[in-house]
TIZA-461020 format. One line per field, with one value per residue (C-alpha): x, y, z. Coordinates in Angstrom, 2 decimals, decimal comma. Each point is the difference from the previous one (the first is absolute). Layout:
N
px <- (X | ...)
py <- (Y | ...)
pz <- (Z | ...)
END
This chain:
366
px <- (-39,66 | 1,93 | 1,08 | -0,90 | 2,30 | 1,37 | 1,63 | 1,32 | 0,14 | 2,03 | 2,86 | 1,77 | 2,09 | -0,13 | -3,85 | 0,63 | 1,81 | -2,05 | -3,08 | 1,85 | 1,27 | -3,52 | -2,31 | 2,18 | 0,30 | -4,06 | -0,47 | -2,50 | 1,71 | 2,53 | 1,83 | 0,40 | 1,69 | 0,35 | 0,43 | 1,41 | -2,65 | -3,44 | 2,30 | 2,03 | -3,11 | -2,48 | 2,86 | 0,11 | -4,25 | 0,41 | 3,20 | -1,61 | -3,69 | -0,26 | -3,12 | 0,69 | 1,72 | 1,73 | 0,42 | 1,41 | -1,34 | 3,00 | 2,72 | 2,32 | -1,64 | -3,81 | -1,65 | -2,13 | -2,85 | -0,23 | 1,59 | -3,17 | -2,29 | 1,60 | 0,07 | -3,24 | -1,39 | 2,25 | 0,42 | -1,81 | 1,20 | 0,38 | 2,62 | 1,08 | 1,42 | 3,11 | -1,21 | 1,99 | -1,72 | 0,18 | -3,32 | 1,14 | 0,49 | -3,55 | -1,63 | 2,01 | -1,21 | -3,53 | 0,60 | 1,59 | -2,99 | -2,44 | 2,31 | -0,84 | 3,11 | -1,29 | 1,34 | 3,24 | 2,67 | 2,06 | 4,07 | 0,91 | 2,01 | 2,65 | 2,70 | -1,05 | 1,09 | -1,33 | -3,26 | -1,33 | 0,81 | -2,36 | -2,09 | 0,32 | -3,36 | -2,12 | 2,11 | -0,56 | -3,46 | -0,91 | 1,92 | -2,35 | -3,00 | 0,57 | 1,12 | -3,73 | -2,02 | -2,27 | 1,90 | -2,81 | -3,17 | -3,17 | -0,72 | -2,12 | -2,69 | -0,06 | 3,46 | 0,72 | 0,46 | 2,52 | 2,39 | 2,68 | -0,73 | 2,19 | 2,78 | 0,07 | 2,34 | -1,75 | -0,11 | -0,91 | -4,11 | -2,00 | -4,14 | -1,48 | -1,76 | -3,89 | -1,99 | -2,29 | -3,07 | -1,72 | -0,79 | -1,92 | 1,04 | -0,37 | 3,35 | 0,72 | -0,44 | 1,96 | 3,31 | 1,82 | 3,40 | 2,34 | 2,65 | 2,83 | 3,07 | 2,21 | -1,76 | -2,17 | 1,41 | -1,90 | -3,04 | -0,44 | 0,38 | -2,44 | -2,48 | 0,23 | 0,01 | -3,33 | -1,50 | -2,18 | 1,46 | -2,76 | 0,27 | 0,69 | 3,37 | 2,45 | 2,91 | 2,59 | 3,06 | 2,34 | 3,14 | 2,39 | 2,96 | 0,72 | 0,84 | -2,04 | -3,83 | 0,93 | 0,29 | -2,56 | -2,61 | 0,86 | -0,39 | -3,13 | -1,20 | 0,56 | -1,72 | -3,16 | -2,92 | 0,06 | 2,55 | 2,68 | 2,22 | 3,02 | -1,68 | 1,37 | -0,62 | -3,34 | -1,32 | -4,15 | -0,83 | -2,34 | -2,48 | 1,86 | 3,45 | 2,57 | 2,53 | 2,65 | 2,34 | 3,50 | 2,94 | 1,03 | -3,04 | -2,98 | -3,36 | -3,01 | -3,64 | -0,92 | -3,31 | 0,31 | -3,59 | -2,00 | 3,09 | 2,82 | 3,12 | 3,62 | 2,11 | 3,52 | 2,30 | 3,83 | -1,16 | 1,69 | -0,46 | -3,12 | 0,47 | 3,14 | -1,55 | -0,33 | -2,26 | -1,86 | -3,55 | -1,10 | 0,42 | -1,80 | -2,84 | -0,11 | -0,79 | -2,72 | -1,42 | 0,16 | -1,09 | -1,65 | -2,06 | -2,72 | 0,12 | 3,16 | 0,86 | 3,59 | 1,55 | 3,22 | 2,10 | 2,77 | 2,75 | 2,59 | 0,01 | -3,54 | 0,01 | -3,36 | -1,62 | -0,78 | -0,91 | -2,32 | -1,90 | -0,07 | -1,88 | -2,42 | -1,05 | -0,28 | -2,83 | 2,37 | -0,22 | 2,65 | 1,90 | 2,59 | 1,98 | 0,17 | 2,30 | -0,31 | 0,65 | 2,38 | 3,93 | 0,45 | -3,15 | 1,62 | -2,00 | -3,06 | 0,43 | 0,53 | -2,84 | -2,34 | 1,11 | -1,39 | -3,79 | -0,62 | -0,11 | -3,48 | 1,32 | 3,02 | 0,46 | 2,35 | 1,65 | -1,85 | -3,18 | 0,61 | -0,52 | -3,07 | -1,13 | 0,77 | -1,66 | -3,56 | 0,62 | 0,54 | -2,96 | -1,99 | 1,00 | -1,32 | -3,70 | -0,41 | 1,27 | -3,47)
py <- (-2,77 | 2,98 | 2,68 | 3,15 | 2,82 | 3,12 | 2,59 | 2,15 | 3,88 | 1,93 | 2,00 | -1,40 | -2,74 | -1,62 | -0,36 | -1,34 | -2,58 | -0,68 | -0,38 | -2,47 | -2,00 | -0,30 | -0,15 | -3,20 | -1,83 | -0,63 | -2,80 | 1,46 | 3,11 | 1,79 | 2,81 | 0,01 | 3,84 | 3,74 | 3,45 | 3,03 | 2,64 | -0,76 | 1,29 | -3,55 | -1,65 | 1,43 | -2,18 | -3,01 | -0,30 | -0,47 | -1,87 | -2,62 | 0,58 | -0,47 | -1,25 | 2,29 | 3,23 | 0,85 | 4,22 | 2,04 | 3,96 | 2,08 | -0,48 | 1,71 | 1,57 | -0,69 | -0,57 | -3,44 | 1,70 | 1,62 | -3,42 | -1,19 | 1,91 | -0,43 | -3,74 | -0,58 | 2,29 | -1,79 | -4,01 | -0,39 | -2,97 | -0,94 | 2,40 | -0,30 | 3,45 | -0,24 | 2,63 | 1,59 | 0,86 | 3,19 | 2,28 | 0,72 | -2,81 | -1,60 | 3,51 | -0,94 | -3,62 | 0,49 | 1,80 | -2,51 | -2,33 | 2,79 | -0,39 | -3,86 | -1,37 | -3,22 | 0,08 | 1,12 | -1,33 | 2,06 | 0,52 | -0,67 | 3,36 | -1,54 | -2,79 | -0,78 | -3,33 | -1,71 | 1,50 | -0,91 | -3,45 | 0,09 | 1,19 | -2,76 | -2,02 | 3,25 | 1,21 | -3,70 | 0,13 | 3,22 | 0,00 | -3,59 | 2,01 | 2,99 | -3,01 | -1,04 | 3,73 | 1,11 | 3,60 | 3,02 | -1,95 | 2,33 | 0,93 | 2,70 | 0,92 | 3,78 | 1,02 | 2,38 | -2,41 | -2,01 | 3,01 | 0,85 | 3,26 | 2,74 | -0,51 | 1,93 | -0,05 | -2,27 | 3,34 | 2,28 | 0,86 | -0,17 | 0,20 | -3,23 | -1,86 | 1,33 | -3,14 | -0,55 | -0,86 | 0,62 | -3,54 | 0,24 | -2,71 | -1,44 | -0,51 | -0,27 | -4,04 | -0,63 | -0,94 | -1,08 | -1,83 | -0,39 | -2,29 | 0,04 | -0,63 | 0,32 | 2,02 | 1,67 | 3,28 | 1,02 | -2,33 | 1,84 | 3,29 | -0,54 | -1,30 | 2,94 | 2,81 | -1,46 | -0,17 | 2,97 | 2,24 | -0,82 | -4,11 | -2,08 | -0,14 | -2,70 | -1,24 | -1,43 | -2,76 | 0,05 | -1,49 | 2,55 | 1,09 | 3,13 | 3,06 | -1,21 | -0,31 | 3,44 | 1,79 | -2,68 | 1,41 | 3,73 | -0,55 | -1,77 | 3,06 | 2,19 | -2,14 | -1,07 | 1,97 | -1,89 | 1,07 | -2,77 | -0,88 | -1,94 | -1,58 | 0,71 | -2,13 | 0,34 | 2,56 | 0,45 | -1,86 | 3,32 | 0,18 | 1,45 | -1,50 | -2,48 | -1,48 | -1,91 | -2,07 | 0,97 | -2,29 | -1,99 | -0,10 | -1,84 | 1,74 | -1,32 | 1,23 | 0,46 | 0,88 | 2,59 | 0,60 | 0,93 | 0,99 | -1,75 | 0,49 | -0,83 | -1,89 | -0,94 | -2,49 | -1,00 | -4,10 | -2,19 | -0,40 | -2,14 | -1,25 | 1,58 | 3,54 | 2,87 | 1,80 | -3,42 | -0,26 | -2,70 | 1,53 | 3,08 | -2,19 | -2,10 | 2,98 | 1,30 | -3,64 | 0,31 | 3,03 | 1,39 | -2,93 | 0,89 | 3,82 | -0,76 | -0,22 | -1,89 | 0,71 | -1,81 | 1,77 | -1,21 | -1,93 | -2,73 | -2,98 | -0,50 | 2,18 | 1,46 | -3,04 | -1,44 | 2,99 | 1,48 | -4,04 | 0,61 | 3,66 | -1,94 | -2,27 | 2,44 | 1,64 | 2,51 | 0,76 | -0,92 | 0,79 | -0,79 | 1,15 | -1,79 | -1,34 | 2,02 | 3,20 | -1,20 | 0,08 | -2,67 | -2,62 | -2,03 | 1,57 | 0,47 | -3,14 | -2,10 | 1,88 | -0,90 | -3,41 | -0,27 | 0,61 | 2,98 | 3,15 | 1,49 | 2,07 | -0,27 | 3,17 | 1,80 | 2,96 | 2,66 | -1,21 | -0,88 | 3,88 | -0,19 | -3,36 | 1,31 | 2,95 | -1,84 | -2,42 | 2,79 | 1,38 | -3,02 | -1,17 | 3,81 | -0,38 | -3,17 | 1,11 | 2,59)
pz <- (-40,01 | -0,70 | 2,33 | 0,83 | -2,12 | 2,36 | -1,36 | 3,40 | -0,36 | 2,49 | -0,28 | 3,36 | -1,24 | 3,42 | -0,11 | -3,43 | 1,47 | 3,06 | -1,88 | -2,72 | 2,95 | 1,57 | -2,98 | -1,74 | 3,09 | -0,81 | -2,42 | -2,10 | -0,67 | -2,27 | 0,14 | -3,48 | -0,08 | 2,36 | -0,95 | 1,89 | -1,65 | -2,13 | -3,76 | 1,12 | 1,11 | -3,37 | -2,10 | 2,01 | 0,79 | -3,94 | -0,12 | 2,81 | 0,02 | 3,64 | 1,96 | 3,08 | 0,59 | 2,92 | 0,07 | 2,82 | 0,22 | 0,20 | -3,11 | -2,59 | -2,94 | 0,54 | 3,31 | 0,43 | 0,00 | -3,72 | -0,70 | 1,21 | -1,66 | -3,36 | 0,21 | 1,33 | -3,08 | -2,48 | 1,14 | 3,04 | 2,30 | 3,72 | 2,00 | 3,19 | 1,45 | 2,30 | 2,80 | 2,58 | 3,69 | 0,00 | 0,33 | -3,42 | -1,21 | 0,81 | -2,06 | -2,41 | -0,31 | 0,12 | -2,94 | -1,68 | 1,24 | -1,84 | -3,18 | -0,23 | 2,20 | 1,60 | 3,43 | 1,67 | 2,13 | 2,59 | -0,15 | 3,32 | 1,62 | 1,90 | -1,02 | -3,45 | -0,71 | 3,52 | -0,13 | -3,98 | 0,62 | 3,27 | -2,51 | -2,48 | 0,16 | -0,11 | -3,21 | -1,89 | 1,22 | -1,27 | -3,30 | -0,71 | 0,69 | -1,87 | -2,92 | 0,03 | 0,92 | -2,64 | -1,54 | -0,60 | 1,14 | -1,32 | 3,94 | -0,03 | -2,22 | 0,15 | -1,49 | 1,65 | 3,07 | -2,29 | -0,45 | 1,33 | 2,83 | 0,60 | 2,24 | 3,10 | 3,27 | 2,91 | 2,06 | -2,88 | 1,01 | -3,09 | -0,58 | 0,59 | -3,04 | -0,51 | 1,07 | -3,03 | 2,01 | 3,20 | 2,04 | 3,47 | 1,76 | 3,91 | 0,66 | 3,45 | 0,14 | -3,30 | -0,67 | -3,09 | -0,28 | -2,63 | -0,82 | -2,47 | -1,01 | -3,68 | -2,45 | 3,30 | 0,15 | -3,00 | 0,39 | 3,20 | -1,78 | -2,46 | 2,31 | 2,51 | -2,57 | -0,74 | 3,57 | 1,03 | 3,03 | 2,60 | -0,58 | 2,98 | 1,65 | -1,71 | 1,36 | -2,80 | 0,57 | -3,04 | 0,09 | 0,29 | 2,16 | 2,42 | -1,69 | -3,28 | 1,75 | 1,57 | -3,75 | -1,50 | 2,77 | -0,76 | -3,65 | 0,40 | 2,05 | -2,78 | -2,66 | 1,79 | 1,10 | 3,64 | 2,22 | -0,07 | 3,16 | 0,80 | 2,90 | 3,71 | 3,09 | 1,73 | -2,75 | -0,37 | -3,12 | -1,42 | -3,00 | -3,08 | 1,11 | -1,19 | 2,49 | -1,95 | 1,81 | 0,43 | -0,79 | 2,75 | 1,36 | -0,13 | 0,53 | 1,57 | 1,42 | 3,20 | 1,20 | 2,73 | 1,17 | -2,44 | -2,07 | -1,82 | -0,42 | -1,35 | 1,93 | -1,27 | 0,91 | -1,07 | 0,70 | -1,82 | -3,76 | -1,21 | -3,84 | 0,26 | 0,08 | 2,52 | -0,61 | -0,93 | -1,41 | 1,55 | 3,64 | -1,01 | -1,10 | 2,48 | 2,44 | -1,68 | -0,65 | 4,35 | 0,54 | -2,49 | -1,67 | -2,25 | -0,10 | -2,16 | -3,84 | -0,84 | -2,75 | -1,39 | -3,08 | -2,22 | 1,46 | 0,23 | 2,67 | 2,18 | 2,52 | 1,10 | -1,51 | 3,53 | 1,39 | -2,41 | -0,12 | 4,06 | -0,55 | -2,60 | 2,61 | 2,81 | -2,48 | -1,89 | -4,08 | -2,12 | -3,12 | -1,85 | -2,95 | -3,25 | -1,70 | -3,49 | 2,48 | 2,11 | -0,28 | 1,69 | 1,27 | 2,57 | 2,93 | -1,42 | -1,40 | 2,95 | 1,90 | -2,93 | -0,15 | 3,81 | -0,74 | 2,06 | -2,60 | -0,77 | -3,50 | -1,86 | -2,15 | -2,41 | 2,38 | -1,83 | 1,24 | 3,80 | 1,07 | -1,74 | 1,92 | 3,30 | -0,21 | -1,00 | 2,46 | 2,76 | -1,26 | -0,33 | 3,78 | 1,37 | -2,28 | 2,00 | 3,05 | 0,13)
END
């Protein structure tokens, strides 16, 4: 079997070296070249034809992101962005994640050397994934949902989207959860620029780390006609609202009364995640039961697919993504290997099922 080709771009020669030093120890990969700037890298993608890029933001010449754009425009193919954690540096790679990057990993801030090889198994695991993830998946059907939006500052206030139709819903009972993982930053995107302003509340666990869900909630909030949250402790799960977990923490429902809410915890990872999927589903499977609709997106591993079978037999609906749509089907996968999903859809239809199921659930409930 051969190995996986990565050609590592970054203009620090130590992370060069780092990332050489971590990515060969793996048996079923190859470092096979690096480059200090993309005019190195442009010749050597040719030169070595490379199965998985490895591209830092900030460098000489031309920054990662028109890199980016360029390559994803001219030879498409899986790209892992090197990501610092800064505030900036998580805007920066949710763009990059807009362009078509796969998924990201985070330069550690203090003592180099010591920290990328604590972060050795997560860097081998991720560059495998994005080795196998589907590049520019058709996942939305109106195009305009499929280009790339402006880019604004998180704290820049812009016009919300105009929701394209009117739904009258009875909302105060419903919840909807989503899980996801690789590839779920713009699944979750596309399915919540499509979801009408007054649907039920929906509380969202992507795998993600501090700093990153912060800016991923903000930009959500500007793209989608809800109002979109990074959820806090003990907050009102409301009608119209998104609560998306923040890194480092996993989110669950509570009911409070005749309420629910958030309620966050730093327990310890479960599947290796926190925020984990499975925990989030799990609570609603408890205490929300069959006034809930599951939903699990793109994704590696199987996180969520215990949780989301638990909400199916507590009476909840479920979905899952396909595979045709999905960058990566381990998660919806696994869950659909269990038994327990109602539909499996392409992304650009899962809006659309949700809403007539809302609305199907209220005409029955008269």
């Amino acid at each position: 079997m051969s190995k996986i080709k990565v050609l590592i771009i970054d203009d620090s020669a130590l992370i060069r070296q780092v990332l050489t030093k971590i990515l060969n120890s793996a048996h079923d990969i190859e470092v096979v070249g690096v480059a200090a700037d993309p005019y190195i890298a442009r010749n050597k993608i040719k030169r070595f034809n490379p199965d998985v890029l490895t591209l830092d933001v900030e460098m000489p010449r031309m920054d990662g992101l028109a890199f980016l754009s360029h390559l994803m425009r001219l030879r498409p193919m899986p790209v892992v962005m090197v990501s610092v954690l800064t505030q900036k540096g998580a805007d920066i790679t949710l763009q990059a994640l807009e362009l078509g990057a796969v998924d990201f990993i985070a330069k550690p801030q203090i003592d180099i050397a010591q920290s990328f090889e604590s972060y050795t198994e997560e860097i081998i695991s991720k560059i495998r994934t994005a080795a196998g993830a589907k590049i520019s998946p058709s996942l939305s059907k109106p195009q305009a949902l499929f280009t790339v939006p402006p880019k604004y500052p998180v704290d820049e206030i812009i016009s919300k989207p105009e929701t394209p139709r009117i739904r009258h819903f009875k909302t105060t009972e419903r919840i909807m959860a989503i899980g996801a993982s690789t590839g779920g930053t713009e699944a979750i995107k596309v399915l919540l620029m499509q979801m009408p302003a007054n649907a039920p509340g929906i509380v969202i666990s992507q795998h993600i780390p501090a700093t990153f869900s912060y800016s991923f909630a903000m930009r959500m909030n500007q793209l989608s006609p809800m109002t979109v949250f990074e959820a806090e402790n003990e907050q009102v799960i409301l009608p119209g609202h998104v609560y998306i977990a923040p890194g480092g923490y996993h989110l669950l429902v509570e009911r409070s009364g005749a309420r629910y809410i958030c309620r966050l915890n730093q327990g310890n990872p479960v599947n290796r995640h926190r925020p984990s999927v499975d925990v989030l589903f799990r609570s609603i499977s408890q205490n929300v039961g069959p006034n809930a609709i599951g939903v699990i997106l793109t994704g590696m591993g199987d996180d969520g697919a215990r949780g989301i079978t638990e909400m199916r037999e507590a009476g909840a609906i479920t979905i899952a993504q396909d595979e045709r749509t999905s960058v990566v089907w381990g998660m919806p996968g696994e869950a659909i290997k269990r038994g327990k999903i109602d539909y499996v859809l392409p992304l650009y239809e899962i809006a659309d099922k949700l809403i007539s199921l809302l609305e199907e659930s209220d005409t029955h409930s008269i």
